[in-house]
TORKOLLUM-165775 format. One record per residue (C-alpha): residue number from 1; residue in three letters; x, y, z; chain. Coordinates in nm, 4 decimals. Layout:
BEGIN
+-------+-------+----------+----------+----------+------+
| kolza | vexke |        u |        v |        w | base |
+-------+-------+----------+----------+----------+------+
|   NUM |   ala |        X |        Y |        Z |    A |
...
+-------+-------+----------+----------+----------+------+
END
This chain:
BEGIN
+-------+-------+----------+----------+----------+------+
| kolza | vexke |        u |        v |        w | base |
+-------+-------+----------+----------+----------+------+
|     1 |   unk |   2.1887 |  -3.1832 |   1.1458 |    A |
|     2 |   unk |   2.2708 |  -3.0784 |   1.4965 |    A |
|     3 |   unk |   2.3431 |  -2.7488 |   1.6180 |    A |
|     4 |   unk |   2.5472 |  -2.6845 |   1.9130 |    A |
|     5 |   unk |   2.4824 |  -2.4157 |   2.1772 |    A |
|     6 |   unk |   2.6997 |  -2.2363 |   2.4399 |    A |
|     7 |   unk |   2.7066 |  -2.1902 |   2.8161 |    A |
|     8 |   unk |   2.5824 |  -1.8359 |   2.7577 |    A |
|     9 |   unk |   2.2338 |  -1.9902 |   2.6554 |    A |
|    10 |   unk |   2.2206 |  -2.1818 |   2.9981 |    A |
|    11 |   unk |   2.0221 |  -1.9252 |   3.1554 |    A |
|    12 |   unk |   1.6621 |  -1.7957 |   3.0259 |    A |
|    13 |   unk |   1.6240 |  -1.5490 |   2.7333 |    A |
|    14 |   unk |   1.4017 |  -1.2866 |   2.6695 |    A |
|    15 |   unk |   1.0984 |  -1.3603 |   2.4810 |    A |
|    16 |   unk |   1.1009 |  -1.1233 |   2.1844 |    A |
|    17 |   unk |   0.7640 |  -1.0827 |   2.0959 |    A |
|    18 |   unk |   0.3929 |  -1.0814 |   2.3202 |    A |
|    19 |   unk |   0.2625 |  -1.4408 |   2.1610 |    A |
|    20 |   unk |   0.1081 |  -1.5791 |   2.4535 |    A |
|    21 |   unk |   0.2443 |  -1.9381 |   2.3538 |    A |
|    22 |   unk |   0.6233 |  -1.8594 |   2.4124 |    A |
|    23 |   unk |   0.8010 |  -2.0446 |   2.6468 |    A |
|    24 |   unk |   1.1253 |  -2.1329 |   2.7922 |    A |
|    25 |   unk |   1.1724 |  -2.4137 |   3.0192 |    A |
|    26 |   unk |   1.4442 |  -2.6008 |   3.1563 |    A |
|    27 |   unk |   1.3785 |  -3.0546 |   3.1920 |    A |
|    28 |   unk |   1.6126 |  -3.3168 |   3.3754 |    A |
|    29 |   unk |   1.5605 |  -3.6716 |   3.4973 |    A |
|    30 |   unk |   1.7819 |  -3.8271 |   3.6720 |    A |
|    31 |   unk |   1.8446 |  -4.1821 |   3.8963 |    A |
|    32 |   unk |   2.0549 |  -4.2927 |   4.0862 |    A |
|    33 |   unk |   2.0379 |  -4.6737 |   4.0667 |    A |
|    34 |   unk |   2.2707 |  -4.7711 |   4.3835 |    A |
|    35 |   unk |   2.1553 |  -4.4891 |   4.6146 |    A |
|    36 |   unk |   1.7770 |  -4.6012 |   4.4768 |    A |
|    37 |   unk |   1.6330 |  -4.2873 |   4.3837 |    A |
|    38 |   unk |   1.5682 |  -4.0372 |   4.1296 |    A |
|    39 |   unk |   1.3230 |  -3.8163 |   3.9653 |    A |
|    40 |   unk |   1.1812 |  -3.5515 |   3.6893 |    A |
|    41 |   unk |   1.1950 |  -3.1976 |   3.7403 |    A |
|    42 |   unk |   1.0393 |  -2.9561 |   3.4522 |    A |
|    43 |   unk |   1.0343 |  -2.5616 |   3.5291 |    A |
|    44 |   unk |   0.8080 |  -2.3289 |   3.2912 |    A |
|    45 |   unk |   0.7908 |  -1.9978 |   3.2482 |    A |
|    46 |   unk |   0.5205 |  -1.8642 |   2.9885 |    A |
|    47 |   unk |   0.6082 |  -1.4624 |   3.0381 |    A |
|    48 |   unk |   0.3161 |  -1.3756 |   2.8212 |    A |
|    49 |   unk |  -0.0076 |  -1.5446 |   2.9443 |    A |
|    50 |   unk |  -0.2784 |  -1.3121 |   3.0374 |    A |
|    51 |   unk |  -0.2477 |  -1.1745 |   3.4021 |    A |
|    52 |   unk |   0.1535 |  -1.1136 |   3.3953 |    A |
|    53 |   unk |   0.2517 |  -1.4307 |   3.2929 |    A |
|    54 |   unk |   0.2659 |  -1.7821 |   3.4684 |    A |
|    55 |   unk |   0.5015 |  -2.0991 |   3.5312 |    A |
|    56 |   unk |   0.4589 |  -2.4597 |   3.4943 |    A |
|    57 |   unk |   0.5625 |  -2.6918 |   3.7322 |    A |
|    58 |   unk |   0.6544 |  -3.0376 |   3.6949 |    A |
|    59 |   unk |   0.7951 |  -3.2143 |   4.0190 |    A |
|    60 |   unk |   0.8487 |  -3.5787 |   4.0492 |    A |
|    61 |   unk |   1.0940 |  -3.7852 |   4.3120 |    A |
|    62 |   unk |   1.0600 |  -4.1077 |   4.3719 |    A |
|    63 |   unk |   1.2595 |  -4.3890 |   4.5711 |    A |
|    64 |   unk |   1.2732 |  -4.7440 |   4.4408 |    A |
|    65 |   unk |   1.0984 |  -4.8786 |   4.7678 |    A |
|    66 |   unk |   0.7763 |  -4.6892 |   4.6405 |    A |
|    67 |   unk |   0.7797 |  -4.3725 |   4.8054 |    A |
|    68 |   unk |   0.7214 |  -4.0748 |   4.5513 |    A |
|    69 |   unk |   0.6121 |  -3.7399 |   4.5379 |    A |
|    70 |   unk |   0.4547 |  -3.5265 |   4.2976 |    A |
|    71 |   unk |   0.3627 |  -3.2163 |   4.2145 |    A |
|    72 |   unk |   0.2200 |  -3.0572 |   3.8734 |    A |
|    73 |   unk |   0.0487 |  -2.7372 |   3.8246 |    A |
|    74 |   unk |   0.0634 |  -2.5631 |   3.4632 |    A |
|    75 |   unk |  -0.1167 |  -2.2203 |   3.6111 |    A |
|    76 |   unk |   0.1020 |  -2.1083 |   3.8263 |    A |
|    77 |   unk |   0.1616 |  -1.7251 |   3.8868 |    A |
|    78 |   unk |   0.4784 |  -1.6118 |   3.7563 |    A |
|    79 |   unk |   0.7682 |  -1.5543 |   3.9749 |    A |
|    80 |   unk |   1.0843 |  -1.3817 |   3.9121 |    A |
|    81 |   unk |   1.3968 |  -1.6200 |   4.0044 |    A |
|    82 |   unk |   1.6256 |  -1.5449 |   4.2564 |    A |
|    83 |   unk |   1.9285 |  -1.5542 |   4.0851 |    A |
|    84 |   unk |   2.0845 |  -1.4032 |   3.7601 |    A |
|    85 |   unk |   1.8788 |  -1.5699 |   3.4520 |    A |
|    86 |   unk |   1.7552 |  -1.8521 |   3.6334 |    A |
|    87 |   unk |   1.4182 |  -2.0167 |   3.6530 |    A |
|    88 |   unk |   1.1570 |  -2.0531 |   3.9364 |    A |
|    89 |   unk |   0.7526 |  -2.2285 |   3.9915 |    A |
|    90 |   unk |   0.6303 |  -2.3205 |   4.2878 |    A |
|    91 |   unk |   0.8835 |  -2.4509 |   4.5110 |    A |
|    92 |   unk |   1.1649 |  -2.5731 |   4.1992 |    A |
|    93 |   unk |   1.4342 |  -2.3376 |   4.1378 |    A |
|    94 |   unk |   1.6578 |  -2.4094 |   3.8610 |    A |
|    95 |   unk |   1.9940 |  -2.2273 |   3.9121 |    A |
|    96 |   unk |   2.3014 |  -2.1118 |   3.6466 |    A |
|    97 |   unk |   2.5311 |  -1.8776 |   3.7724 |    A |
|    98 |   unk |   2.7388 |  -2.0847 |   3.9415 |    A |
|    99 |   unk |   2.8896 |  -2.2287 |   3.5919 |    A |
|   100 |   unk |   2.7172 |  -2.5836 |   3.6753 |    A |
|   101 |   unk |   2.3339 |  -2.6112 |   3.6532 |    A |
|   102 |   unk |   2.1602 |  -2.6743 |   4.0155 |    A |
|   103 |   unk |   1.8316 |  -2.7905 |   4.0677 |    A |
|   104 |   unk |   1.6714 |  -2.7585 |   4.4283 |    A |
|   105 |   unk |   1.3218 |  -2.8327 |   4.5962 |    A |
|   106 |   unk |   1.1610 |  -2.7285 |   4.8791 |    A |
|   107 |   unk |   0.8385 |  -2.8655 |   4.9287 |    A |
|   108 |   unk |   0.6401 |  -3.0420 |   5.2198 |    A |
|   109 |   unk |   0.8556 |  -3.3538 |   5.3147 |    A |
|   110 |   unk |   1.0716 |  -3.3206 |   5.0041 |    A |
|   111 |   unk |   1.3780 |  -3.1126 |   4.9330 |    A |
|   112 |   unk |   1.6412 |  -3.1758 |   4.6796 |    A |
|   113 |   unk |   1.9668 |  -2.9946 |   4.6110 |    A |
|   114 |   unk |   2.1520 |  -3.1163 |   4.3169 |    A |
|   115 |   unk |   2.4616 |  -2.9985 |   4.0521 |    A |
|   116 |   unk |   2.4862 |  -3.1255 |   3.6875 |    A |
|   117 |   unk |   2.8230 |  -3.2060 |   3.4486 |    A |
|   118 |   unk |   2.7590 |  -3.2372 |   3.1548 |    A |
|   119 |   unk |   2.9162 |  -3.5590 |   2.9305 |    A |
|   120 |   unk |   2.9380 |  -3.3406 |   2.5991 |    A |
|   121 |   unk |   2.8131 |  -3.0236 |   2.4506 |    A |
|   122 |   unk |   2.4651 |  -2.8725 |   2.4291 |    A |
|   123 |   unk |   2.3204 |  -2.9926 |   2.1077 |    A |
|   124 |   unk |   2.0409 |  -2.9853 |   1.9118 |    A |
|   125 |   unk |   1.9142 |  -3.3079 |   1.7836 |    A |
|   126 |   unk |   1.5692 |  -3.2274 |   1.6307 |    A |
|   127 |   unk |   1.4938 |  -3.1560 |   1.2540 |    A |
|   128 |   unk |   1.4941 |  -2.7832 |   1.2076 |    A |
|   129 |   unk |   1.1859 |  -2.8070 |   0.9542 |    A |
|   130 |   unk |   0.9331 |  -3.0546 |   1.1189 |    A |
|   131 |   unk |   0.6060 |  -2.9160 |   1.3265 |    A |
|   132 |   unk |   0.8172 |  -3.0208 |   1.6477 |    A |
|   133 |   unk |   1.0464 |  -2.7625 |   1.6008 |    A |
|   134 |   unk |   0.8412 |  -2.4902 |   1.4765 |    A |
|   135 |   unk |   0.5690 |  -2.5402 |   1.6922 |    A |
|   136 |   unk |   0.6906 |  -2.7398 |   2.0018 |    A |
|   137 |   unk |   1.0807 |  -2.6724 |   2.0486 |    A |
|   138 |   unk |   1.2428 |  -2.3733 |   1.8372 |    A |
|   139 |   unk |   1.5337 |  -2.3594 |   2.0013 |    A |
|   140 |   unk |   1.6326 |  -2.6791 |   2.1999 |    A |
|   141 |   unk |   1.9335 |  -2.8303 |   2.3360 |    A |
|   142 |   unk |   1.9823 |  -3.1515 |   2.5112 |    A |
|   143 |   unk |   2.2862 |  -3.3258 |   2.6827 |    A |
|   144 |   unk |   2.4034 |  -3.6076 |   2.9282 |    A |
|   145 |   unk |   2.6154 |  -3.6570 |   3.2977 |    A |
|   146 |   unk |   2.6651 |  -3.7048 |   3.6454 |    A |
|   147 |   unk |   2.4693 |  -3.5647 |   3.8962 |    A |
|   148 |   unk |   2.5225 |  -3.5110 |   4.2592 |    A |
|   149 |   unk |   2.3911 |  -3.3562 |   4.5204 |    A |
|   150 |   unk |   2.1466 |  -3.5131 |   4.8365 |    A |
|   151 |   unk |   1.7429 |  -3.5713 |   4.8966 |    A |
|   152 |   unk |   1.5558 |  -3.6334 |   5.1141 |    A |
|   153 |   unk |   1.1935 |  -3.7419 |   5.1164 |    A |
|   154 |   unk |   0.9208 |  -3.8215 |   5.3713 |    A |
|   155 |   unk |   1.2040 |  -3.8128 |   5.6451 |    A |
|   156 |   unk |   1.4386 |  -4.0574 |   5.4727 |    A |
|   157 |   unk |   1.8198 |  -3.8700 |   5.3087 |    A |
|   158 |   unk |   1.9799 |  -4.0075 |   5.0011 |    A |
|   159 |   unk |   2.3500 |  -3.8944 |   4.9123 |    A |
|   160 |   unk |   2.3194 |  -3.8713 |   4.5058 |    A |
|   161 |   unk |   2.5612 |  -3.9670 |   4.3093 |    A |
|   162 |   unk |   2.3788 |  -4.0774 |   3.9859 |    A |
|   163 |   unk |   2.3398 |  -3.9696 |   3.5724 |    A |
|   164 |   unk |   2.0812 |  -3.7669 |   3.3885 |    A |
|   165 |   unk |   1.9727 |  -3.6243 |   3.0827 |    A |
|   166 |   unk |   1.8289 |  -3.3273 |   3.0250 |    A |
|   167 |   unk |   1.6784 |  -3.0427 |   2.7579 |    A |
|   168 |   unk |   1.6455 |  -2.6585 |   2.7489 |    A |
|   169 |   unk |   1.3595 |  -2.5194 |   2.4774 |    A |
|   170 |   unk |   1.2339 |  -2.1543 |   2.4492 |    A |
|   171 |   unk |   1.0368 |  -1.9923 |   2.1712 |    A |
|   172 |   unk |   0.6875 |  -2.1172 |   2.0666 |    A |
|   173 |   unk |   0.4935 |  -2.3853 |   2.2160 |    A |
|   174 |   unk |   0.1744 |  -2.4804 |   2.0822 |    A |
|   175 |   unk |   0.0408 |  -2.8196 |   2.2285 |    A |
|   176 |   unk |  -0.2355 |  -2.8704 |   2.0410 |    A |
|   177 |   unk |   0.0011 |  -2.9370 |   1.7849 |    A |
|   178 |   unk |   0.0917 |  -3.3009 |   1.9386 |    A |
|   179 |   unk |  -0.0784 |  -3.6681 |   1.9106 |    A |
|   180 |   unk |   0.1209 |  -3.8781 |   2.0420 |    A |
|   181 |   unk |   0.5223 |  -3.8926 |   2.0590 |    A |
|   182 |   unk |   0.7794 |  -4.1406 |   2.2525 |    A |
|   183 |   unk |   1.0879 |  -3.9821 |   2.3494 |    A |
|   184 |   unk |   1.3265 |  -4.2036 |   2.5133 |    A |
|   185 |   unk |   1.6559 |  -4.0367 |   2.6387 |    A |
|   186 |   unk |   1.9354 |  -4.1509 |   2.8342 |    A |
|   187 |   unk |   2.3274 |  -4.2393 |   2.9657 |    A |
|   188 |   unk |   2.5472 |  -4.5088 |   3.0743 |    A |
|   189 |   unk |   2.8636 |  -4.2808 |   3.1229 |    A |
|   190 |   unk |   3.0922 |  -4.0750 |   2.8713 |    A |
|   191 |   unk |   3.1780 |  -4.3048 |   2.5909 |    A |
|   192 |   unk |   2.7436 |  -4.3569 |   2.5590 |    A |
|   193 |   unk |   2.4775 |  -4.1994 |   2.6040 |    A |
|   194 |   unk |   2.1588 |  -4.2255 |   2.3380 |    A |
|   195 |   unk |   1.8056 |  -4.0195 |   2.2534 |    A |
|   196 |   unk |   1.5382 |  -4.0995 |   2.0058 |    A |
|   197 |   unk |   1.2128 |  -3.9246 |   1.9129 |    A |
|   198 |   unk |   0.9264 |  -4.0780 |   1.7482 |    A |
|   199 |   unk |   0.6674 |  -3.7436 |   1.6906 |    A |
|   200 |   unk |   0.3377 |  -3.7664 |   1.5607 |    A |
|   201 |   unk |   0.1458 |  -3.4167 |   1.5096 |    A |
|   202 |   unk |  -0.1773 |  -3.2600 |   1.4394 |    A |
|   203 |   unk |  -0.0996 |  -3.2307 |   1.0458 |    A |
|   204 |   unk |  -0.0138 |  -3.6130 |   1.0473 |    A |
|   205 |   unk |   0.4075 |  -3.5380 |   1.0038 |    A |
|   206 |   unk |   0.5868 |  -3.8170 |   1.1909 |    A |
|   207 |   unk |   0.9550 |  -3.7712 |   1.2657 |    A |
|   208 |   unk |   1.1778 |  -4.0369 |   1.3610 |    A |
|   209 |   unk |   1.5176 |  -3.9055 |   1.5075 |    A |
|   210 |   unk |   1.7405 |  -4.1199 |   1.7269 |    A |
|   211 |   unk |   2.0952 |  -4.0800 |   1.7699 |    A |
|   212 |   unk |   2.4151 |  -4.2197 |   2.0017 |    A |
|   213 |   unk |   2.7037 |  -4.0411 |   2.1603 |    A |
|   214 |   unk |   3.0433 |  -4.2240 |   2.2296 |    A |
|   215 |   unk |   3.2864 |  -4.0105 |   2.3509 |    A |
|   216 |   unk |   3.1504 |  -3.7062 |   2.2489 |    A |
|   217 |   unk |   3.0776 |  -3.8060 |   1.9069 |    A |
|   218 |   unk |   2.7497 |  -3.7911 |   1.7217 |    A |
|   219 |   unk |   2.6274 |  -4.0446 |   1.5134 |    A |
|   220 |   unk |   2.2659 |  -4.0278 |   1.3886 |    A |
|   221 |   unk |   2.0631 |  -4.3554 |   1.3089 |    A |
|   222 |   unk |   1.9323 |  -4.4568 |   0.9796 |    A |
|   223 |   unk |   1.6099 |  -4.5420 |   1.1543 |    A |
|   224 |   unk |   1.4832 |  -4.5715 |   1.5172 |    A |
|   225 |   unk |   1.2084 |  -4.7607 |   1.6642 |    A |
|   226 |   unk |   1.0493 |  -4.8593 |   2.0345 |    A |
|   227 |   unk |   0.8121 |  -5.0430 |   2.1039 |    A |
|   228 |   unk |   0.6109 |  -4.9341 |   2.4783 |    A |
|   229 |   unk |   0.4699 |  -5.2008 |   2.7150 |    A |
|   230 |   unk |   0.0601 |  -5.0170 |   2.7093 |    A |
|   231 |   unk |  -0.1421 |  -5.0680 |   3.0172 |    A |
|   232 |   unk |  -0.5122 |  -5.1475 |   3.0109 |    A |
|   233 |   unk |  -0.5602 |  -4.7483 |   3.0813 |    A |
|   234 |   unk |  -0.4475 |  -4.6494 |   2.7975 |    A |
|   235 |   unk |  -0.1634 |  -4.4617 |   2.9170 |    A |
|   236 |   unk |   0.1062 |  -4.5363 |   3.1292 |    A |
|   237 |   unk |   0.3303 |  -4.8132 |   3.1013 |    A |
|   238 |   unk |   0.5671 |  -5.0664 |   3.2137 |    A |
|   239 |   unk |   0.8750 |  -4.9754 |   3.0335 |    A |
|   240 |   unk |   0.9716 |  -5.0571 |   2.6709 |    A |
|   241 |   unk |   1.2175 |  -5.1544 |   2.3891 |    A |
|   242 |   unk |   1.4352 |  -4.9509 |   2.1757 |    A |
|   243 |   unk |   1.6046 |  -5.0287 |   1.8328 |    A |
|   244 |   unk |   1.9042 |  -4.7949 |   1.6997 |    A |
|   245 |   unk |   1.9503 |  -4.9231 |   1.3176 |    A |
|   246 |   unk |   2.3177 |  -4.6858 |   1.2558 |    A |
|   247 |   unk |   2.3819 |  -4.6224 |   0.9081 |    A |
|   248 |   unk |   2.6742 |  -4.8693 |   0.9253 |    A |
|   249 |   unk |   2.4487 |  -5.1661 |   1.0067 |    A |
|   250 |   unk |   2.5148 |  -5.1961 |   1.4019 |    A |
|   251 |   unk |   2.2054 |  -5.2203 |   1.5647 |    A |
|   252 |   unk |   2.1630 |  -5.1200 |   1.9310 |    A |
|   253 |   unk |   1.8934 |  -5.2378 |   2.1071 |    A |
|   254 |   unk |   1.7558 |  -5.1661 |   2.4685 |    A |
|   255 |   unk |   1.4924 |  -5.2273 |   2.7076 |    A |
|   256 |   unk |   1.4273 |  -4.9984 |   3.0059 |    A |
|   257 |   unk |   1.2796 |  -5.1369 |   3.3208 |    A |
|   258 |   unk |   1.1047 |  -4.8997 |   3.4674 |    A |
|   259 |   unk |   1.1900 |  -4.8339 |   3.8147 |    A |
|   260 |   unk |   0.8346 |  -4.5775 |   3.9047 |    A |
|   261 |   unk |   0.6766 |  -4.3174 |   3.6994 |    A |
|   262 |   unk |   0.4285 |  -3.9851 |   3.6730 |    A |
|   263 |   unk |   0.1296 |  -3.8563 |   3.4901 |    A |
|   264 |   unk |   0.2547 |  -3.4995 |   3.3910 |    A |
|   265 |   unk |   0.0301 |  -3.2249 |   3.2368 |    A |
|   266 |   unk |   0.0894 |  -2.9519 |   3.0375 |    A |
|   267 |   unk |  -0.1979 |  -2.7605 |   2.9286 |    A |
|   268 |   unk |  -0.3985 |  -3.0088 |   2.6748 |    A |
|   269 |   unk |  -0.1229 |  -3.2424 |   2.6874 |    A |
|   270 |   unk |  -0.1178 |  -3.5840 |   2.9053 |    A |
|   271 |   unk |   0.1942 |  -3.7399 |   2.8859 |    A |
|   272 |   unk |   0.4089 |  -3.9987 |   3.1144 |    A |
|   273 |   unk |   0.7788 |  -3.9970 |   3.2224 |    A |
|   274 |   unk |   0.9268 |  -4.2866 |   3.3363 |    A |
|   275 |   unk |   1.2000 |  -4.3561 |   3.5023 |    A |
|   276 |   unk |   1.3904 |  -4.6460 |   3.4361 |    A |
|   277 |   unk |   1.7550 |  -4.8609 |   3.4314 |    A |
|   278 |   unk |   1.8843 |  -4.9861 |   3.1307 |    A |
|   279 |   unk |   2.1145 |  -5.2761 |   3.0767 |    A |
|   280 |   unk |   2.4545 |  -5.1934 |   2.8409 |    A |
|   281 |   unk |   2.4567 |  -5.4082 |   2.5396 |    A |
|   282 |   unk |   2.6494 |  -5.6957 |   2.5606 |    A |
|   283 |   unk |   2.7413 |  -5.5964 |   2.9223 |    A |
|   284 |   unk |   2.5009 |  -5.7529 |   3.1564 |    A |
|   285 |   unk |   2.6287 |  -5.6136 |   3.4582 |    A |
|   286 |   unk |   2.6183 |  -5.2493 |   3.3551 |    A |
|   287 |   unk |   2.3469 |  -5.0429 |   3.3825 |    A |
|   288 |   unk |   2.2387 |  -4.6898 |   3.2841 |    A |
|   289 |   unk |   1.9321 |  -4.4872 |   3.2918 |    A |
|   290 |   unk |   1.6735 |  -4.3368 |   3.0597 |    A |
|   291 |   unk |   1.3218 |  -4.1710 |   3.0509 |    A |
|   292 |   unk |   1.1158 |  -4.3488 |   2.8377 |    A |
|   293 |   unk |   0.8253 |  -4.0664 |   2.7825 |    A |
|   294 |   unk |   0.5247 |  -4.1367 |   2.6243 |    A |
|   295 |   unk |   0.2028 |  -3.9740 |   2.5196 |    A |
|   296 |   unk |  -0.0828 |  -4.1007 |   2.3224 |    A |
|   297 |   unk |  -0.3679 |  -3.8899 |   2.1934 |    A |
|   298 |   unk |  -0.4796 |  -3.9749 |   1.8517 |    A |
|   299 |   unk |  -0.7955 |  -3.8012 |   1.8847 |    A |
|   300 |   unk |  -0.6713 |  -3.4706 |   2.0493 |    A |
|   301 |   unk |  -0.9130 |  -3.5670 |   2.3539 |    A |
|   302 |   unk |  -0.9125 |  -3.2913 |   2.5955 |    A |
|   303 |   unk |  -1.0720 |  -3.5059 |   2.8973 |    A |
|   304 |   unk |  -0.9094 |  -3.5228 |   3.2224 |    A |
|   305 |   unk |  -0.7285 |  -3.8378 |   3.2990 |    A |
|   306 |   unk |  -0.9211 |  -4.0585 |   3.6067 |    A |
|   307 |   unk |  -0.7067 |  -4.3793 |   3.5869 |    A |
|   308 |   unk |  -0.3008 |  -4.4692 |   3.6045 |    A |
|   309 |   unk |  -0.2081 |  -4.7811 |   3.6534 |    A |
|   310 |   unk |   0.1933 |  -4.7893 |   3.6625 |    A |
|   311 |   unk |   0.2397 |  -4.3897 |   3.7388 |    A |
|   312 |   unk |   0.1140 |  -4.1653 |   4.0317 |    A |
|   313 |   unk |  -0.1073 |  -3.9191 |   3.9506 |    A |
|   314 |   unk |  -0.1661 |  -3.8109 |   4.3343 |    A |
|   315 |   unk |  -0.0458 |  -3.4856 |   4.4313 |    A |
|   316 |   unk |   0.2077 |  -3.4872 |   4.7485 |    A |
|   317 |   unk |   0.4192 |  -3.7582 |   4.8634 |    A |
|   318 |   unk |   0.2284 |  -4.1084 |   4.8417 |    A |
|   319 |   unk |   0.3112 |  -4.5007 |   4.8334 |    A |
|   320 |   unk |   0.3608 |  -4.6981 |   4.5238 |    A |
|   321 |   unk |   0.0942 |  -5.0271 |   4.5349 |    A |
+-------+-------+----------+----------+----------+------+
END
């Protein structure tokens, strides 16, 4: 099932034809449990929207004291990068021509400057034939490792030194194709890191993927489940629990404890990442890190959201209650 990519498809692509719904975008969380911080960064570009294009912007770092900042804005005009094949929205750049990716911010009271190593190879874990390929993620890679780099926020500097996950998707995106979906992605270190997907679309398909990696080896689950602790709004949350059942009847189980969270918007879609620490199983005193994102919209409401309980939905840097 998986297909593996190369370093070559690090940096963007050109889009090949003038549908207004191709994308490419580049997605990491990270954390860095010791240091207490971390964060989600997501950088859009959608070449072919009327206009001359725009980027979508998804910024999110938070401390586990409560400070966080956010930013999100879908609409914004597009913006060549400033280096070779990289990426660029608002004030997220998204760099690959040093041979390691590096994400930096500069925006007011926040700036980040971060480089990624990767755990194992960029690979493709979705089902090539399901709507969330065709319609959501044509080409898509994913992978886990350390990252490093410093922060600072609202006059406070962090020296990182933490794990993330991350994905890279271009081709079609059509987000009135999704309902609802839980994708919960993470790392403890080289010898595991994990992903599932749970992804429920407009013509009622549900795929269930979830799948380990122990030293750089893949091995797929017979099924996946997780199970997300709802708020009273309907939709954020307080963490969650999540079941690996492997083909060779180990089961892995999880529960991520989420350490703070954001309301993210792309275009019709509401959705929240979360990030959290994990607990290695039957290790007690080892943790890792996951996102445990969610998104629930069984109607296809197009409404704006008014209420978040357990993520910020505030623009700029605010305090966690």
């Amino acid at each position: 099932m998986s297909k593996q990519y190369s370093h070559e498809d690090e940096g963007s692509h050109e889009p090949g034809t003038d549908d207004p719904d191709w994308q490419e975008s580049v997605f990491v969380h990270w954390y860095d449990r010791a240091a207490g911080v971390g964060g989600v960064s997501r950088i859009g570009h959608e070449p072919n929207r009327p206009g001359g294009g725009c980027s979508a912007l998804q910024c999110f770092v938070a401390t586990a004291d409560g400070t966080r900042f956010r930013r999100n804005d879908f609409q914004l005009p597009f913006e060549a990068a400033t280096t070779p094949r990289g990426f660029r929205s608002g004030g997220s750049a998204w760099h690959v021509d040093g041979g390691r990716p590096r994400l930096v911010i500069n925006e007011p009271g926040v700036h980040v400057d971060l480089v990624m190593d990767n755990f194992y190879p960029l690979t493709d874990f979705f089902p090539p034939s399901s709507s969330m390929a065709e319609d959501f993620a044509k080409d898509h890679y994913e992978t886990s490792g350390l990252i490093r780099g410093s922060v600072r926020i609202d006059g406070r500097s962090f020296d990182v030194d933490g794990m993330y996950h991350r994905d890279h998707s271009w081709g079609l995106r059509k987000t009135m194709t999704l309902k609802s979906h839980r994708w919960i992605s993470g790392t403890f270190g080289p010898d595991l890191s994990f992903g599932s997907i749970l992804w429920h679309a407009a013509d009622e398909s549900l795929v269930k993927v979830g799948y380990l990696v122990r030293d750089g080896e893949i091995s797929y689950a017979a099924d996946v489940d997780a199970l997300t602790y709802l708020e009273p709004d309907g939709l954020t949350h307080r963490g969650g629990e999540v079941r690996w059942s492997m083909p060779t009847g180990e089961v892995i189980e999880l529960r991520a404890q989420q350490m703070d969270a954001v309301v993210a918007q792309l275009h019709n879609v509401y959705y929240i990442d979360s990030i959290c620490a994990v607990q290695f199983p039957g290790n007690p005193d080892r943790w890792g890190m996951c996102d445990f994102e969610v998104s629930n919209n069984a109607r296809l409401g197009t409404a704006p959201i008014g209420t978040a309980i357990s993520a910020t939905l505030a623009e700029g840097i605010t305090k966690r209650q």
